[in-house]
MMTF fields as JSON, N, C-alpha, C and O atoms, coordinates in Angstrom:
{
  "mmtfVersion": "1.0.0",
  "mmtfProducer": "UNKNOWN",
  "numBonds": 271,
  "numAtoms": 272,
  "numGroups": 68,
  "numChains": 1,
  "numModels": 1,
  "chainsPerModel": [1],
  "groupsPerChain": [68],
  "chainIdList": ["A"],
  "bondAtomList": [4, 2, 8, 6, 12, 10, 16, 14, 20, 18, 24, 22, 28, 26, 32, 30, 36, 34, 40, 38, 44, 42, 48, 46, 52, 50, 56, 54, 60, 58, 64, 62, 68, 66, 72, 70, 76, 74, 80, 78, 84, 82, 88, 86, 92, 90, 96, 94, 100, 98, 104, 102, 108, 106, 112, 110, 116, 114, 120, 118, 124, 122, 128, 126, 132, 130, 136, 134, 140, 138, 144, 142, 148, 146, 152, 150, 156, 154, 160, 158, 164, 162, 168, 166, 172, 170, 176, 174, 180, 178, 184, 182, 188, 186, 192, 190, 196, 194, 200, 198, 204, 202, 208, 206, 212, 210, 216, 214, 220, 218, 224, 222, 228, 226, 232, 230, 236, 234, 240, 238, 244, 242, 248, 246, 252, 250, 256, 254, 260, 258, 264, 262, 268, 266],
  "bondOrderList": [1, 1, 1, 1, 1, 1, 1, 1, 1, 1, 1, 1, 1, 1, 1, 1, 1, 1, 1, 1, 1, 1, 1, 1, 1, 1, 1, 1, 1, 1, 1, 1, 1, 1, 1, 1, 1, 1, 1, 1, 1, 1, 1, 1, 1, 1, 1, 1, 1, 1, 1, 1, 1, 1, 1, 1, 1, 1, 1, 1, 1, 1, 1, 1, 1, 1, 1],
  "groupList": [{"groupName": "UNK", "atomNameList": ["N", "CA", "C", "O"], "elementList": ["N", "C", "C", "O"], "formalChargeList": [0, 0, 0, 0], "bondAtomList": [1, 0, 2, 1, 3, 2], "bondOrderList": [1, 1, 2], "singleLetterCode": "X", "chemCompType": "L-PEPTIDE LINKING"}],
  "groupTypeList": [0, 0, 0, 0, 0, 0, 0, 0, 0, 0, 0, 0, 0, 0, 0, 0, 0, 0, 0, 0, 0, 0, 0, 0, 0, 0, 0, 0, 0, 0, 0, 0, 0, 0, 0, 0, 0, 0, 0, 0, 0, 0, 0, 0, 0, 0, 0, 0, 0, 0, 0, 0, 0, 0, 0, 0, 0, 0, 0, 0, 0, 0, 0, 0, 0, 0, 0, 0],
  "groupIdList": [1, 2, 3, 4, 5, 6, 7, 8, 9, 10, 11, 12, 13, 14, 15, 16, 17, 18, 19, 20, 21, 22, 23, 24, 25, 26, 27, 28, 29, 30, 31, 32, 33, 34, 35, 36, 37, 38, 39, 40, 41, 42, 43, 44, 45, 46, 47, 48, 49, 50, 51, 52, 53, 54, 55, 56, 57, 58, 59, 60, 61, 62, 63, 64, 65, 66, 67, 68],
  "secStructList": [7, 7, 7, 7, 3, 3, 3, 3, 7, 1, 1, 1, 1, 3, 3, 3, 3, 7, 6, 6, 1, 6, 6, 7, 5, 7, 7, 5, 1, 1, 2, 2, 2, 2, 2, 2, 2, 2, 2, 2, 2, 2, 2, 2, 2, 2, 2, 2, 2, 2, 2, 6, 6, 7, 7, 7, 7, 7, 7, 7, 7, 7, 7, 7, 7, 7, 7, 7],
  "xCoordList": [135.856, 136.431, 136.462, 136.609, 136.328, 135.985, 136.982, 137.331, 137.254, 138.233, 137.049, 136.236, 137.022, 136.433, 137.234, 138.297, 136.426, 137.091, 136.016, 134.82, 136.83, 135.928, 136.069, 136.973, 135.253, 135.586, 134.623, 133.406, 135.259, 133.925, 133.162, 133.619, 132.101, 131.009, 130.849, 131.323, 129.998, 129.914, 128.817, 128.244, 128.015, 127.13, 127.218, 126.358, 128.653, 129.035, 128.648, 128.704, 128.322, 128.381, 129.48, 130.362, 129.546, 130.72, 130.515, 129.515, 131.141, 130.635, 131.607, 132.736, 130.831, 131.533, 131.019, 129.906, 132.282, 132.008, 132.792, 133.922, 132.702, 132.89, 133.405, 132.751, 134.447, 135.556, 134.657, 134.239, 134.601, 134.504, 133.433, 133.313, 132.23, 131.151, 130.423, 129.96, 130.288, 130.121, 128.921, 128.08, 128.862, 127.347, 127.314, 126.619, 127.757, 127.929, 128.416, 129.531, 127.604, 127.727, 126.754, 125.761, 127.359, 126.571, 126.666, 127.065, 126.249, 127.115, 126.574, 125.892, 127.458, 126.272, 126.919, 128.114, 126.172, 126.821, 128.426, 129.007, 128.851, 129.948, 130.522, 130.045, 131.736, 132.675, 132.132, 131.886, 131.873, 131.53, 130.266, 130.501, 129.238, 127.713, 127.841, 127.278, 128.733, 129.192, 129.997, 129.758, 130.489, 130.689, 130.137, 130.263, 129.545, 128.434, 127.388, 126.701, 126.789, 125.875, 126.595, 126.211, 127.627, 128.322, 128.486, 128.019, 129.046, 128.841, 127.528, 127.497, 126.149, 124.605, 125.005, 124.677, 125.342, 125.143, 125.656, 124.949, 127.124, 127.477, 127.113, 127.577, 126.063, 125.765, 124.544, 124.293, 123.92, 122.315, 123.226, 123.003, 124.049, 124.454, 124.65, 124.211, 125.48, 126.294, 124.963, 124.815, 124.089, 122.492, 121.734, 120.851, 121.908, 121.097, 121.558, 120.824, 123.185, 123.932, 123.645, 123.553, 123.575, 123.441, 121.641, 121.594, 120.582, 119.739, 119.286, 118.428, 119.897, 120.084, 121.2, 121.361, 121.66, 122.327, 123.497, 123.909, 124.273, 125.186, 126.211, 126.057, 127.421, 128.638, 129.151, 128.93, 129.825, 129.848, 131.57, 132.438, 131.813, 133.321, 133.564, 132.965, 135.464, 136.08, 136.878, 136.945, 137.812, 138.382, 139.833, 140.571, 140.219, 141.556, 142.593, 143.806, 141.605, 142.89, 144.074, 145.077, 144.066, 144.524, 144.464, 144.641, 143.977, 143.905, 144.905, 145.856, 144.99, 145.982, 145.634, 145.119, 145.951, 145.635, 146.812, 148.013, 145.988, 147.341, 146.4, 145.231, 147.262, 146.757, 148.007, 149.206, 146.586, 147.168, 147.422, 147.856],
  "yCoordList": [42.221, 41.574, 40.068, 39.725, 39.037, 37.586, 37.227, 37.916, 35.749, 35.48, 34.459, 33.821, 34.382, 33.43, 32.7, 33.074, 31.331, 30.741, 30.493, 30.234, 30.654, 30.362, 29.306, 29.45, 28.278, 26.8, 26.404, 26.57, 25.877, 25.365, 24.128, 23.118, 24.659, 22.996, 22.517, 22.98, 21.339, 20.28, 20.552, 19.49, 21.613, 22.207, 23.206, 24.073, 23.156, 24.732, 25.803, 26.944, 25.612, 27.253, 27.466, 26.613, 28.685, 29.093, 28.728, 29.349, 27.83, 28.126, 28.825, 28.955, 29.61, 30.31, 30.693, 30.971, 30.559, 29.563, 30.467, 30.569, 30.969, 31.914, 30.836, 30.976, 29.9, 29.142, 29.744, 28.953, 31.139, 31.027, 31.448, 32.059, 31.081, 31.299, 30.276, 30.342, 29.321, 27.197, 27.536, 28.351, 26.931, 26.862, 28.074, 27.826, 29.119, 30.296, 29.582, 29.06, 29.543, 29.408, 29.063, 28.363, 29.962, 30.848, 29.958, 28.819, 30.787, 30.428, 31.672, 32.655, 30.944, 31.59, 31.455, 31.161, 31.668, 31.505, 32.36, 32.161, 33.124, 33.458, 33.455, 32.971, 34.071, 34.613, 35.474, 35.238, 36.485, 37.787, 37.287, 36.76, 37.183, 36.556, 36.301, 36.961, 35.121, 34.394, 35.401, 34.977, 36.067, 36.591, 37.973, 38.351, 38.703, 39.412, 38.74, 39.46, 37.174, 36.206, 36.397, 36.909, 35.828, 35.419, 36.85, 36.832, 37.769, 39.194, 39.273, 39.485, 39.076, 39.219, 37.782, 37.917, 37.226, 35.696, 36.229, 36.366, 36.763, 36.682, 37.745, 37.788, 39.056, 39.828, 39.451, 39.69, 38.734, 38.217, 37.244, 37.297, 36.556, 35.306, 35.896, 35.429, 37.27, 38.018, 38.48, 38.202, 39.153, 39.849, 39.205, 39.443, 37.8, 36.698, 36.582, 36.6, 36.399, 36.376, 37.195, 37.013, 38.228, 39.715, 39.415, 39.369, 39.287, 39.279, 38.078, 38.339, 36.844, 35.8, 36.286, 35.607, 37.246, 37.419, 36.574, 36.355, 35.897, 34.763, 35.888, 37.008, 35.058, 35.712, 35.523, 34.57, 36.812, 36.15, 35.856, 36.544, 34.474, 33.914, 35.338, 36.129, 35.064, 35.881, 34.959, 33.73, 36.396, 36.278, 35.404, 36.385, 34.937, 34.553, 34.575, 34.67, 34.461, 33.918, 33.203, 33.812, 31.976, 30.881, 29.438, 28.308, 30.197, 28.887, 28.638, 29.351, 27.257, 26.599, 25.629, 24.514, 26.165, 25.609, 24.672, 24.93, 23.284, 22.613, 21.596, 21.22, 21.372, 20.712, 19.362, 19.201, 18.556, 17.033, 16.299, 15.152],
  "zCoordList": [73.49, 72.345, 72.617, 73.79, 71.579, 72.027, 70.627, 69.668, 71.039, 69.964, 69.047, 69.716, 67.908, 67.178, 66.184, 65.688, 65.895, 65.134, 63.967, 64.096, 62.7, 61.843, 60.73, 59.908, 60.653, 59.324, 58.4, 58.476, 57.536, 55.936, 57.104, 57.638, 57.143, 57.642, 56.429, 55.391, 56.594, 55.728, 55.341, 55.096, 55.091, 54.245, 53.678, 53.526, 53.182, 52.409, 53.178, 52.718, 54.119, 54.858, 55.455, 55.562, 55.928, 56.898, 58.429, 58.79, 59.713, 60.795, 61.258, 60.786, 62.877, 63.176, 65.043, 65.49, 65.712, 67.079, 67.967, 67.489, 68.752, 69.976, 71.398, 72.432, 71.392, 71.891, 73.682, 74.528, 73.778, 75.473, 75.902, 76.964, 74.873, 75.492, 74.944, 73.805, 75.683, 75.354, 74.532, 74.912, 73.46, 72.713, 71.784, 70.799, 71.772, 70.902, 69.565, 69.56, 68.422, 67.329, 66.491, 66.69, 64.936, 64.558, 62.804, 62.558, 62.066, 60.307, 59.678, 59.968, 58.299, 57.276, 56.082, 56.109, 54.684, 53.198, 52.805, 51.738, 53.676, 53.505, 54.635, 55.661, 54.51, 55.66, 56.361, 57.545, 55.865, 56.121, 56.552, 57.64, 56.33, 57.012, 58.138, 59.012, 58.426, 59.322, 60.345, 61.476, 60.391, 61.261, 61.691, 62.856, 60.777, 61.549, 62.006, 62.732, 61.836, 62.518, 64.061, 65.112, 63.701, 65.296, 66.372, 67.511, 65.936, 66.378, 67.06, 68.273, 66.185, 66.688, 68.131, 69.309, 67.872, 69.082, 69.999, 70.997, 70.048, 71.005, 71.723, 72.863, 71.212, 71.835, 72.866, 74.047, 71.794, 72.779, 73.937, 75.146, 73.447, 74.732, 75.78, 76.831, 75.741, 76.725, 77.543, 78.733, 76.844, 77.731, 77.975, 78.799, 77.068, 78.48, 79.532, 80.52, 79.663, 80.924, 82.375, 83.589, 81.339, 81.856, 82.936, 84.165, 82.109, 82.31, 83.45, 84.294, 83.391, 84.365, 85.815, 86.83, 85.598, 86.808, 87.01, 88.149, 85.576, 85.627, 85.161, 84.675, 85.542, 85.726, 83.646, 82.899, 83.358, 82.164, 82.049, 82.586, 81.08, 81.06, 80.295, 79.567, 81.25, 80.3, 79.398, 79.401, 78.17, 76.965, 77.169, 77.08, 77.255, 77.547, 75.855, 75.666, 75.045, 73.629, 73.913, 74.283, 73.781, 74.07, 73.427, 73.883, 71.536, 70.718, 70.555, 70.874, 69.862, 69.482, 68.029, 68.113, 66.944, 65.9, 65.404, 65.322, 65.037, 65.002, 63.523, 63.613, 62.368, 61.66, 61.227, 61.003, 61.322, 61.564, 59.898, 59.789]
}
């Protein structure tokens, strides 16, 4: 299980960004897109890991949403 965060980009899409696995992020025209996109990412990211013999980060959940 991975925590994601999801926000309006500045091209009307949805992005959608996997916080503990650096570079994981994904989009798409909805919510829902967008996070079955990110679901597909973070699976390939994890079996590249896998496949490189690299250790993969763990989950911590540990956002902190704060609006300014």
């Amino acid at each position: 299980m991975r925590q994601v965060v999801i926000y309006s980009g500045e091209n009307g899409y949805w992005v959608a960004e996997c916080t503990s696995l650096p570079g994981c992020i994904s989009q798409g025209k909805t919510k829902e897109e967008a996070i079955d996109n990110i679901k597909e990412a973070i699976d390939v990211y994890i079996e590249a890991l896998k496949e490189d013999n690299l250790p993969i980060p763990e989950e911590h959940f540990n956002t902190l949403v704060v609006a300014v």
